[in-house]
PyMOL Python script that loads the backbone (N, CA, C, O; Angstrom):
from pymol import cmd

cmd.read_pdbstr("""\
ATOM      1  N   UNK A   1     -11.569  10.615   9.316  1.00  0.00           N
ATOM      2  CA  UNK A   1     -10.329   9.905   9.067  1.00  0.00           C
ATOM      3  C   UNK A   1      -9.160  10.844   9.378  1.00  0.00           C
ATOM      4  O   UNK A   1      -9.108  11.998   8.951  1.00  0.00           O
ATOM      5  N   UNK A   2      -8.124  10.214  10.233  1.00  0.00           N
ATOM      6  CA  UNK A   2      -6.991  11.057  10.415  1.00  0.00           C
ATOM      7  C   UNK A   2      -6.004  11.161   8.650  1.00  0.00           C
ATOM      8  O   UNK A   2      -5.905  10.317   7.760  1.00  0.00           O
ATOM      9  N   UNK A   3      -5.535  12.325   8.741  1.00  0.00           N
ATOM     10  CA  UNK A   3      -4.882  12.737   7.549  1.00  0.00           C
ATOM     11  C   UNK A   3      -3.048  12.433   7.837  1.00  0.00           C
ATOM     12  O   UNK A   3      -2.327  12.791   8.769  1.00  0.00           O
ATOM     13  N   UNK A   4      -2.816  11.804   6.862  1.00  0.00           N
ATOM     14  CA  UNK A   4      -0.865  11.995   7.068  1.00  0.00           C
ATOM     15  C   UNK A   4      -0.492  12.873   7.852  1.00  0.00           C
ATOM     16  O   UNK A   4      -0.344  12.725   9.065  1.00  0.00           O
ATOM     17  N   UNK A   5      -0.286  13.996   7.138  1.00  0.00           N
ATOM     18  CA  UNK A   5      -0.076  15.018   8.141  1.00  0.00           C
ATOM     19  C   UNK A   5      -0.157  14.568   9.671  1.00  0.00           C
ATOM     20  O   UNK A   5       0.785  14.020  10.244  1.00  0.00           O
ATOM     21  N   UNK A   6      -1.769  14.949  10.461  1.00  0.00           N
ATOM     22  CA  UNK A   6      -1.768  14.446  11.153  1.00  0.00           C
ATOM     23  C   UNK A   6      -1.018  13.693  12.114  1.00  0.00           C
ATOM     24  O   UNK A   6      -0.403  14.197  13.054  1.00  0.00           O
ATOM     25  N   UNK A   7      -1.101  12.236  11.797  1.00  0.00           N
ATOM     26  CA  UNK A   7      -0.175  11.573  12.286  1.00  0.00           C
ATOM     27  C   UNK A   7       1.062  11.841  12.526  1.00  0.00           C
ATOM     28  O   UNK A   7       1.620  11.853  13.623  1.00  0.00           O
ATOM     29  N   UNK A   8       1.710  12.161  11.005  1.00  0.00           N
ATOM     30  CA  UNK A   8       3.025  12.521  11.674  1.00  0.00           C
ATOM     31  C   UNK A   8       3.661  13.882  12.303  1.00  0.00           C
ATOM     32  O   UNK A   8       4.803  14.333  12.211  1.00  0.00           O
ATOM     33  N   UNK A   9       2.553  14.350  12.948  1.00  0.00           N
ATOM     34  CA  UNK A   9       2.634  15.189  13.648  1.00  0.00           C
ATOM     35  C   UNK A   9       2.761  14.276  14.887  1.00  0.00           C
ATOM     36  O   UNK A   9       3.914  14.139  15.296  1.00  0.00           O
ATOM     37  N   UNK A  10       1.814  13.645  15.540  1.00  0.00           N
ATOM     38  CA  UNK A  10       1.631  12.834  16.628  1.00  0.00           C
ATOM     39  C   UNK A  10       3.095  11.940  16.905  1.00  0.00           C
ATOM     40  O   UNK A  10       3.610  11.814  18.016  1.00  0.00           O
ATOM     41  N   UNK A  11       3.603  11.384  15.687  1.00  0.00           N
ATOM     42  CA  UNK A  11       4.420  10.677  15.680  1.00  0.00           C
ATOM     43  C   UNK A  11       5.922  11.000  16.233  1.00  0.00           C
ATOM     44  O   UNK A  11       6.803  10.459  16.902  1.00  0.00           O
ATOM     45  N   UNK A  12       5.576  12.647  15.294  1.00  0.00           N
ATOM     46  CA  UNK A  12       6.849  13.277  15.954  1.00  0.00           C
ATOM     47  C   UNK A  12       6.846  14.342  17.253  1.00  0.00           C
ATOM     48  O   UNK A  12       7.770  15.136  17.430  1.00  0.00           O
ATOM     49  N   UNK A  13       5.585  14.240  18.208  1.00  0.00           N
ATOM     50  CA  UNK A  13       5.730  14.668  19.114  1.00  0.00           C
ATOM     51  C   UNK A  13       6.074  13.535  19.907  1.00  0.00           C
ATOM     52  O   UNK A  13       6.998  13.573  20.720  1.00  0.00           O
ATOM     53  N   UNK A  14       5.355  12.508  19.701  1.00  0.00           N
ATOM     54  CA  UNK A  14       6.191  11.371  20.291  1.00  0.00           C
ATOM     55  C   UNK A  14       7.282  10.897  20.967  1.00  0.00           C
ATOM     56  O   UNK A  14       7.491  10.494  22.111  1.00  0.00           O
ATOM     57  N   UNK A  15       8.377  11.153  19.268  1.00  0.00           N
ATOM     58  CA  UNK A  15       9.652  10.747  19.429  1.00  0.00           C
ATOM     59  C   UNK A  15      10.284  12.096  20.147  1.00  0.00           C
ATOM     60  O   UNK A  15      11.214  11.926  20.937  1.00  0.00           O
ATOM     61  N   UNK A  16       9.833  13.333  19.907  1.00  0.00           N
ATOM     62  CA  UNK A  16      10.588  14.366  20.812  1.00  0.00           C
ATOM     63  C   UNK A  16      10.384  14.355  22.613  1.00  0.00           C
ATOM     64  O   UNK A  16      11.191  14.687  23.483  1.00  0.00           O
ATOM     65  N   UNK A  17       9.101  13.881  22.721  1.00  0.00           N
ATOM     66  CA  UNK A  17       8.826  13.396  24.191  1.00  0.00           C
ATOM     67  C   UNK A  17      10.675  12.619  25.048  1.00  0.00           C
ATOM     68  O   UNK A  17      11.542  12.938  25.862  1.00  0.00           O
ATOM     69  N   UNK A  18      10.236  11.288  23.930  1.00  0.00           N
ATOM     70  CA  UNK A  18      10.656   9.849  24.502  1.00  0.00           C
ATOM     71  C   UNK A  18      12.414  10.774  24.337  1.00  0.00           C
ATOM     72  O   UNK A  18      13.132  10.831  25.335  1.00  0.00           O
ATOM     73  N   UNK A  19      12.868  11.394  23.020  1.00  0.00           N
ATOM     74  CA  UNK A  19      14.129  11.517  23.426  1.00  0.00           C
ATOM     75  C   UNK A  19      14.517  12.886  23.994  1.00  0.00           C
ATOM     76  O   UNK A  19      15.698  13.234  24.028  1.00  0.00           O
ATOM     77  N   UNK A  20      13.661  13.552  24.376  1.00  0.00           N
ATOM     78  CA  UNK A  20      14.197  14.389  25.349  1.00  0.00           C
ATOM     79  C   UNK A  20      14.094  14.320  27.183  1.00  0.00           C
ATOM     80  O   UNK A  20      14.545  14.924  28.156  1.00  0.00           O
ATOM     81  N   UNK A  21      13.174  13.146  26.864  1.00  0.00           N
ATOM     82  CA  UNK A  21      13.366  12.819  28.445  1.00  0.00           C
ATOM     83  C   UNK A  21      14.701  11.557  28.633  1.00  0.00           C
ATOM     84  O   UNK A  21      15.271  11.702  29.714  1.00  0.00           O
ATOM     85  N   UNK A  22      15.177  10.571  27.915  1.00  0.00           N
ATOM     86  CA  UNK A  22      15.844   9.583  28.037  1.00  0.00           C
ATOM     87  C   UNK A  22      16.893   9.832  26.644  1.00  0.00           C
ATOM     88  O   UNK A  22      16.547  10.130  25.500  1.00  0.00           O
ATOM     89  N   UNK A  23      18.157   9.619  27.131  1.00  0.00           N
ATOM     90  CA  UNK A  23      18.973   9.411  25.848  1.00  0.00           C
ATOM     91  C   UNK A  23      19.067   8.002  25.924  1.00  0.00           C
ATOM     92  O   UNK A  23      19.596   7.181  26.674  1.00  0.00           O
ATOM     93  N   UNK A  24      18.194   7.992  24.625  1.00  0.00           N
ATOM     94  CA  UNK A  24      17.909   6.169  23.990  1.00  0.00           C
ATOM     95  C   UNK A  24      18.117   6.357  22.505  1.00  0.00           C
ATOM     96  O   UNK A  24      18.457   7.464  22.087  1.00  0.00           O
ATOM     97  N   UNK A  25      17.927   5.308  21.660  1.00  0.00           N
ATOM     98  CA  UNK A  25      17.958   5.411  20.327  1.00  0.00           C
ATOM     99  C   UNK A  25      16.583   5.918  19.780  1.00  0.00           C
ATOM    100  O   UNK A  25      15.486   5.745  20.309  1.00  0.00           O
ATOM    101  N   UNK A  26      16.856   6.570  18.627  1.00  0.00           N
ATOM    102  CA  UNK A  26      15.126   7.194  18.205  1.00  0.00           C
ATOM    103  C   UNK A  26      14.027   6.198  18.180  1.00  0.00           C
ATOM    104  O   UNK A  26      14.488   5.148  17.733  1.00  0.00           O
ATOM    105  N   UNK A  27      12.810   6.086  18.460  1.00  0.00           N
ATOM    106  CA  UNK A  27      11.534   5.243  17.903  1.00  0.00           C
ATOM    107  C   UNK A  27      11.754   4.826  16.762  1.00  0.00           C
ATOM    108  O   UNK A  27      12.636   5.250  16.015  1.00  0.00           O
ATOM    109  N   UNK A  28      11.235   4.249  16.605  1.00  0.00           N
ATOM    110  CA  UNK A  28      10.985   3.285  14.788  1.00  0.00           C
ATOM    111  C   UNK A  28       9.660   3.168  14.811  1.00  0.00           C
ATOM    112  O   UNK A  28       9.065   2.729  15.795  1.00  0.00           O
ATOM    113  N   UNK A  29       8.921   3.651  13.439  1.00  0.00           N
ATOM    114  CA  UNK A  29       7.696   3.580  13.425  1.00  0.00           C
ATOM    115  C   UNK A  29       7.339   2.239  12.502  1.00  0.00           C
ATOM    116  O   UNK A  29       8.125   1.915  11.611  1.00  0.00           O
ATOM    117  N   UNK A  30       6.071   1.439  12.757  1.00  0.00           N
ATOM    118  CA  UNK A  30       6.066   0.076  12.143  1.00  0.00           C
ATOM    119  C   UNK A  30       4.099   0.390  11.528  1.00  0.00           C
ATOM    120  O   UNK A  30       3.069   0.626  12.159  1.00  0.00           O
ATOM    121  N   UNK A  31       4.352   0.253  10.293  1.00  0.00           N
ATOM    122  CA  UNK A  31       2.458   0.386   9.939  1.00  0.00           C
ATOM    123  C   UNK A  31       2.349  -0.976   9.369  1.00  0.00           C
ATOM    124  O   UNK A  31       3.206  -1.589   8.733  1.00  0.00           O
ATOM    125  N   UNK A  32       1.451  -1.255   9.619  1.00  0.00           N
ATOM    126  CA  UNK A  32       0.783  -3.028   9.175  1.00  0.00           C
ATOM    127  C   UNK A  32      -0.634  -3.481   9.278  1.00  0.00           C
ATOM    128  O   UNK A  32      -1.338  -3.218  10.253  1.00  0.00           O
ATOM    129  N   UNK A  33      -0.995  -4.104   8.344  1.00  0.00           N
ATOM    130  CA  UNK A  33      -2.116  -4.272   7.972  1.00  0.00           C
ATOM    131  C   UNK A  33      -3.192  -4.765   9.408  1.00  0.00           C
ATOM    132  O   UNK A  33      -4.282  -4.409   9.855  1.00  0.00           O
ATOM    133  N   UNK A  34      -1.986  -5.917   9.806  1.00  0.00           N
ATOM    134  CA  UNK A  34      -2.441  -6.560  11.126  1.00  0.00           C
ATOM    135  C   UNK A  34      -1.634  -7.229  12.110  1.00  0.00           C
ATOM    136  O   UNK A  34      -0.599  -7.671  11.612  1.00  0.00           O
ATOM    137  N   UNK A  35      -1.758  -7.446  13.307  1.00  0.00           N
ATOM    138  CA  UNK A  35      -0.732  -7.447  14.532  1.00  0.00           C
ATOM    139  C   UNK A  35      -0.147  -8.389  13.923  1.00  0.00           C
ATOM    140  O   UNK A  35       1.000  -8.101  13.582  1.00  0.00           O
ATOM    141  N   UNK A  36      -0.589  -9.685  13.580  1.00  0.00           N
ATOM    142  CA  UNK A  36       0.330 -10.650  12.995  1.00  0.00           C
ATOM    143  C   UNK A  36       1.298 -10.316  12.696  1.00  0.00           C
ATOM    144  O   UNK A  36       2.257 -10.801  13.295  1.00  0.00           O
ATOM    145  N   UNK A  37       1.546  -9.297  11.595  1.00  0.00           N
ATOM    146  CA  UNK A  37       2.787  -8.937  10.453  1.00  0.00           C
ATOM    147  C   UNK A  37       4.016  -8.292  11.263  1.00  0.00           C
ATOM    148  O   UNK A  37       5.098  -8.118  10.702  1.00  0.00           O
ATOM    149  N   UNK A  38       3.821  -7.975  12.491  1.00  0.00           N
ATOM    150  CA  UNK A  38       4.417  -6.742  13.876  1.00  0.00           C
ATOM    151  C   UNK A  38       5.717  -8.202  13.568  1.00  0.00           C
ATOM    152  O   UNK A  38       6.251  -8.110  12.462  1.00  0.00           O
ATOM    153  N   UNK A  39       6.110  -9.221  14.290  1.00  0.00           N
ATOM    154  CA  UNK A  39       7.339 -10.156  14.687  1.00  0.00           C
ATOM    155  C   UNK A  39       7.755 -10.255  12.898  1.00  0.00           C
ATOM    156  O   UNK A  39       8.984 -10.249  12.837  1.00  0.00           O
ATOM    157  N   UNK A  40       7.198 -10.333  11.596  1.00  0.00           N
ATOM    158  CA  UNK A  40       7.778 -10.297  10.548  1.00  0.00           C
ATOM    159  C   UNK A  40       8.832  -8.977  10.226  1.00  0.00           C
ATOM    160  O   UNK A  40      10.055  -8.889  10.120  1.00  0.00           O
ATOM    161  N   UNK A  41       7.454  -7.793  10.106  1.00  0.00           N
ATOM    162  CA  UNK A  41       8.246  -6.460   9.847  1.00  0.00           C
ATOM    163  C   UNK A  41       9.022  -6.559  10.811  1.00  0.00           C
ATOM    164  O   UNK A  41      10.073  -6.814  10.223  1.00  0.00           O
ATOM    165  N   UNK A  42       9.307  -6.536  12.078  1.00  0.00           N
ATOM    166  CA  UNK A  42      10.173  -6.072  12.472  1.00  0.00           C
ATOM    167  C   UNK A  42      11.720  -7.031  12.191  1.00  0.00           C
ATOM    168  O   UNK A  42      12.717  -6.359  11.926  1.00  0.00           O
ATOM    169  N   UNK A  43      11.831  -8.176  12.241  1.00  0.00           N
ATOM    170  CA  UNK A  43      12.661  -8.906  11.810  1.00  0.00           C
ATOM    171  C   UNK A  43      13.280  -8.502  10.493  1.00  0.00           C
ATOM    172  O   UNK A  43      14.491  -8.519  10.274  1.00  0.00           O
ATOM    173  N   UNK A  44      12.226  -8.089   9.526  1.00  0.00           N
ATOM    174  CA  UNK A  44      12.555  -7.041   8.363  1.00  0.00           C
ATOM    175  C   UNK A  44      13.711  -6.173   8.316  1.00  0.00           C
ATOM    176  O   UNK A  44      14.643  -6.055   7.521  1.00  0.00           O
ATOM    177  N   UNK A  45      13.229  -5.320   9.915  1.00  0.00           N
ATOM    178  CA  UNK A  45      13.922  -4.064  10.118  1.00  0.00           C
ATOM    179  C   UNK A  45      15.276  -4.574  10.369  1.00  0.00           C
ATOM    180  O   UNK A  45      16.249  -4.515   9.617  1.00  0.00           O
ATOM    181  N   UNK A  46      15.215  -4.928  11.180  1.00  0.00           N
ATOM    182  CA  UNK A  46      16.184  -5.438  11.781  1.00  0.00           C
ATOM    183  C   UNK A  46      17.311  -6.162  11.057  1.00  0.00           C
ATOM    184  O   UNK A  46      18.327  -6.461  11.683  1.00  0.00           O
ATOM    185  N   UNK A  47      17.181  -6.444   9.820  1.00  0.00           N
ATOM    186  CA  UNK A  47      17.703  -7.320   9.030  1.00  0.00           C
ATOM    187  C   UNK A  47      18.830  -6.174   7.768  1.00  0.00           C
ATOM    188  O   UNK A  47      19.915  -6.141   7.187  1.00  0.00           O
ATOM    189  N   UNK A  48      17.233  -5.229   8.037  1.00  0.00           N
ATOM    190  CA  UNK A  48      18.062  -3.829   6.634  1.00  0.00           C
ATOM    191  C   UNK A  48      18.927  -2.999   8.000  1.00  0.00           C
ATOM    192  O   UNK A  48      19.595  -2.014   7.686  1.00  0.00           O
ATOM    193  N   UNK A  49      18.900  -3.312   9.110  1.00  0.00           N
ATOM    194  CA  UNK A  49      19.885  -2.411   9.761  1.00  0.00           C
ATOM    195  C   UNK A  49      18.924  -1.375  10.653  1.00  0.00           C
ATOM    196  O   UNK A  49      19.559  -0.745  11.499  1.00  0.00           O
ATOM    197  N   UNK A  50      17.565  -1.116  10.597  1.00  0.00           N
ATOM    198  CA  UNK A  50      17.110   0.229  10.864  1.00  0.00           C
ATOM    199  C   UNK A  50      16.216   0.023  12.137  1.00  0.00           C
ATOM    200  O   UNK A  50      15.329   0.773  12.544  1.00  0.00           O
ATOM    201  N   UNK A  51      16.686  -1.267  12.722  1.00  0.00           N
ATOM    202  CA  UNK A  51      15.930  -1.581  13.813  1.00  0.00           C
ATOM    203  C   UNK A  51      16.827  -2.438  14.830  1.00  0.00           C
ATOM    204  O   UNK A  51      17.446  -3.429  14.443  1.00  0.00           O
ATOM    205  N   UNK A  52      16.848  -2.065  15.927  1.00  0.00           N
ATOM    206  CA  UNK A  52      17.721  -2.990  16.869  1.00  0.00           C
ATOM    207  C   UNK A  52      16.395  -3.642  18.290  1.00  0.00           C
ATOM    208  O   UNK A  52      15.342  -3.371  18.866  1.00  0.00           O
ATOM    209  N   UNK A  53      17.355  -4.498  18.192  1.00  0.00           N
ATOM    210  CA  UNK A  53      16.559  -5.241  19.407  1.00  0.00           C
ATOM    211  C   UNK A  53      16.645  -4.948  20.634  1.00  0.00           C
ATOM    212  O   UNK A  53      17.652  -5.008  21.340  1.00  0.00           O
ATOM    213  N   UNK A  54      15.411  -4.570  20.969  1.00  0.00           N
ATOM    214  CA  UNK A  54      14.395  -3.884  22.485  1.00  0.00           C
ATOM    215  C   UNK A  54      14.704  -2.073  22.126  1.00  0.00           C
ATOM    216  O   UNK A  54      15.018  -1.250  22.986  1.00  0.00           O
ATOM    217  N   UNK A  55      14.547  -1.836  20.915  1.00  0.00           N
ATOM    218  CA  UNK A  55      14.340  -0.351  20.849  1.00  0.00           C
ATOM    219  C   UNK A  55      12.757   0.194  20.739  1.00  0.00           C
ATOM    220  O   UNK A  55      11.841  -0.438  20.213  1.00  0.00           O
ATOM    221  N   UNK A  56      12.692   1.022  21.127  1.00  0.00           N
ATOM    222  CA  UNK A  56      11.151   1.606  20.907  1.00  0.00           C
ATOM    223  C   UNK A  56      10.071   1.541  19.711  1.00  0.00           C
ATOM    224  O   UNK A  56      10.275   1.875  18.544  1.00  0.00           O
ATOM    225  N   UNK A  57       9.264   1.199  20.086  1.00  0.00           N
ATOM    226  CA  UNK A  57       8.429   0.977  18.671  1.00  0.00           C
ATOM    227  C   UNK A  57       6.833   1.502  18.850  1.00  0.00           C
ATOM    228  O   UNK A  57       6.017   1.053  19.656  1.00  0.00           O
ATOM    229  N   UNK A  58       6.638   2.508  17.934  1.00  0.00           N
ATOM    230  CA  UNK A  58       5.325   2.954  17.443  1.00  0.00           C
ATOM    231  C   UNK A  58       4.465   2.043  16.572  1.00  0.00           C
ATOM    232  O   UNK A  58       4.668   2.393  15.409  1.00  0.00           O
ATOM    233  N   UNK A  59       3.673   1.121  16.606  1.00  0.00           N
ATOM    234  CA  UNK A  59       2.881   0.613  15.843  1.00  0.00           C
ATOM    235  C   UNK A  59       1.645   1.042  15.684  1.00  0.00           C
ATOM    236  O   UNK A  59       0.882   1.086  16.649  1.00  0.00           O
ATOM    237  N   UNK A  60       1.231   1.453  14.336  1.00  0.00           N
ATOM    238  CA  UNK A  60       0.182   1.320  13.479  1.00  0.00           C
ATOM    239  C   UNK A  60      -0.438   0.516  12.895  1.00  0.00           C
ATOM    240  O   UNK A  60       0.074   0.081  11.863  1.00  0.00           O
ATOM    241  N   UNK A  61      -1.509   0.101  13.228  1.00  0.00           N
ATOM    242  CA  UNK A  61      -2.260  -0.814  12.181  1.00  0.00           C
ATOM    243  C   UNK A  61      -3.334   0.058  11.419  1.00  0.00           C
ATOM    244  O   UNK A  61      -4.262   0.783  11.778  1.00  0.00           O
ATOM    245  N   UNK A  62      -2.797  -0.334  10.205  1.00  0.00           N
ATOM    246  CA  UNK A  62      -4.295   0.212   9.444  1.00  0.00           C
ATOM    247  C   UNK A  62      -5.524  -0.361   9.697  1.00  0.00           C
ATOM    248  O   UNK A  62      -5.665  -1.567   9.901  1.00  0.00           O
ATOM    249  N   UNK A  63      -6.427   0.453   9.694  1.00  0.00           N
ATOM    250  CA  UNK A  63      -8.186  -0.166   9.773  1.00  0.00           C
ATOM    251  C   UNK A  63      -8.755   0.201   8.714  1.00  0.00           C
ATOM    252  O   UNK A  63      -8.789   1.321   8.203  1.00  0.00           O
ATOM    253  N   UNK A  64      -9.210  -0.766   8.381  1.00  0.00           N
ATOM    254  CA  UNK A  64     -10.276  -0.647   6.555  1.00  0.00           C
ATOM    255  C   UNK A  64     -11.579  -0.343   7.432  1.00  0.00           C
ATOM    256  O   UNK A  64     -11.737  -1.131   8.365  1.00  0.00           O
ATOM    257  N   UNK A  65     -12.545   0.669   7.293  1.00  0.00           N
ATOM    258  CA  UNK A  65     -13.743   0.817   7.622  1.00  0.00           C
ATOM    259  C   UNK A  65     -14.372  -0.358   7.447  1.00  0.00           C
ATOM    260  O   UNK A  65     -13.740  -1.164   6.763  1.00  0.00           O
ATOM    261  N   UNK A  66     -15.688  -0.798   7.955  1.00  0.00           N
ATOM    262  CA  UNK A  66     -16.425  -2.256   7.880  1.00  0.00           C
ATOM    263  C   UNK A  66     -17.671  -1.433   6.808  1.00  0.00           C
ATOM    264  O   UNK A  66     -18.182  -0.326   6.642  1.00  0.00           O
ATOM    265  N   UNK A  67     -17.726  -3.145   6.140  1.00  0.00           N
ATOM    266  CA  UNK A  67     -18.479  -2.540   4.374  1.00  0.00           C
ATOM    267  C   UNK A  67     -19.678  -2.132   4.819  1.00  0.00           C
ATOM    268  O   UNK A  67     -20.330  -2.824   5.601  1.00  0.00           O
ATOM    269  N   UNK A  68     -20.213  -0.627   4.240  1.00  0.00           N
ATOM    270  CA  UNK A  68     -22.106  -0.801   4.466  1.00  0.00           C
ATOM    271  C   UNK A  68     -22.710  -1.592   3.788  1.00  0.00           C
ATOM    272  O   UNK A  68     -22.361  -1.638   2.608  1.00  0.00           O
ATOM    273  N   UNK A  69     -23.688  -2.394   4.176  1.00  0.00           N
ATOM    274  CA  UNK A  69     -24.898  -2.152   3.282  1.00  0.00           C
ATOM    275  C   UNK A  69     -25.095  -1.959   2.111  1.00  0.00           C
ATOM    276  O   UNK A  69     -24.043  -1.376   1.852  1.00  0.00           O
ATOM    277  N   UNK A  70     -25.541  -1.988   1.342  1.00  0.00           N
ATOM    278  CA  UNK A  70     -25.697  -1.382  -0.313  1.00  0.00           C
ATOM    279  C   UNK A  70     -27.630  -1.131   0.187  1.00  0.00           C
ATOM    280  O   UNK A  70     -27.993  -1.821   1.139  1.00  0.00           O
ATOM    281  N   UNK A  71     -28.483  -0.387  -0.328  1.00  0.00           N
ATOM    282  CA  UNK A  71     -29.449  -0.299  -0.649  1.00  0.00           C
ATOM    283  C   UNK A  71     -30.417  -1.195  -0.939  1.00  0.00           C
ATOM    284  O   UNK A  71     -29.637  -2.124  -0.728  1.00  0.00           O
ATOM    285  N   UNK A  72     -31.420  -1.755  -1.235  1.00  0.00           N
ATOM    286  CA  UNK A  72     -31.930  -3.123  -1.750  1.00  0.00           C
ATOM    287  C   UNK A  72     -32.586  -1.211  -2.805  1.00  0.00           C
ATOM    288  O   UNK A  72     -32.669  -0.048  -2.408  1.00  0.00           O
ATOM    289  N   UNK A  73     -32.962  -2.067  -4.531  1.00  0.00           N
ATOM    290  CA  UNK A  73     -33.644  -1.095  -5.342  1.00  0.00           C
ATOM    291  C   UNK A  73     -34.777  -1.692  -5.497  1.00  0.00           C
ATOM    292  O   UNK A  73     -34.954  -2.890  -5.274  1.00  0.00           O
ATOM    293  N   UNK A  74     -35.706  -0.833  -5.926  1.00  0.00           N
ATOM    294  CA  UNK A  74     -36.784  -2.054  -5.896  1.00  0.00           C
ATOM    295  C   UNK A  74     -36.804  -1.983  -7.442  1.00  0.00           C
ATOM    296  O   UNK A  74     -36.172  -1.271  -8.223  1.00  0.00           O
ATOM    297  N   UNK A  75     -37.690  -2.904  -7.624  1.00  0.00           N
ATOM    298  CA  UNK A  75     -37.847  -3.626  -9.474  1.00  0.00           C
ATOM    299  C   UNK A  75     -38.581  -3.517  -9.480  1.00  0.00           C
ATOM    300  O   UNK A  75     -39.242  -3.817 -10.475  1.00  0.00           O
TER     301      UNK A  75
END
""", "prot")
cmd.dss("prot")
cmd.show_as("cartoon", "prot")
cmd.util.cbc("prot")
cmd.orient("prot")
């Protein structure tokens, strides 16, 4: 499993990439459960001020591992 850290390491090599090659507005990072929620949150953003329309966007979706198995015990 990637660790916080991690990521926002990735995240912020990212945004130093994108704005040192182009003077644009910074990335906005978006985490969500599932693509669906991507046209909500961002309307979100956009609403508190911290997102403008056709600016760059990092999306994350979280992934829940898929359930194992349990054991059968015997009786």
């Amino acid at each position: 499993m990637t660790s916080p850290a991690s990521l926002n390491a990735r995240l912020r090599k990212i945004e130093s990439l994108a704005t040192t090659s182009l003077p644009a507005e910074p990335w906005v990072w978006v985490i969500t459960e599932s693509d669906d929620e991507l046209p909500g949150k961002l309307a979100e953003m956009e609403a508190a001020g911290t997102y403008r329309l056709g600016q760059n966007i990092v999306h994350w979706r979280i992934v829940d591992p898929a359930p194992q198995p349990q054991p059968r015990t015997a009786q």
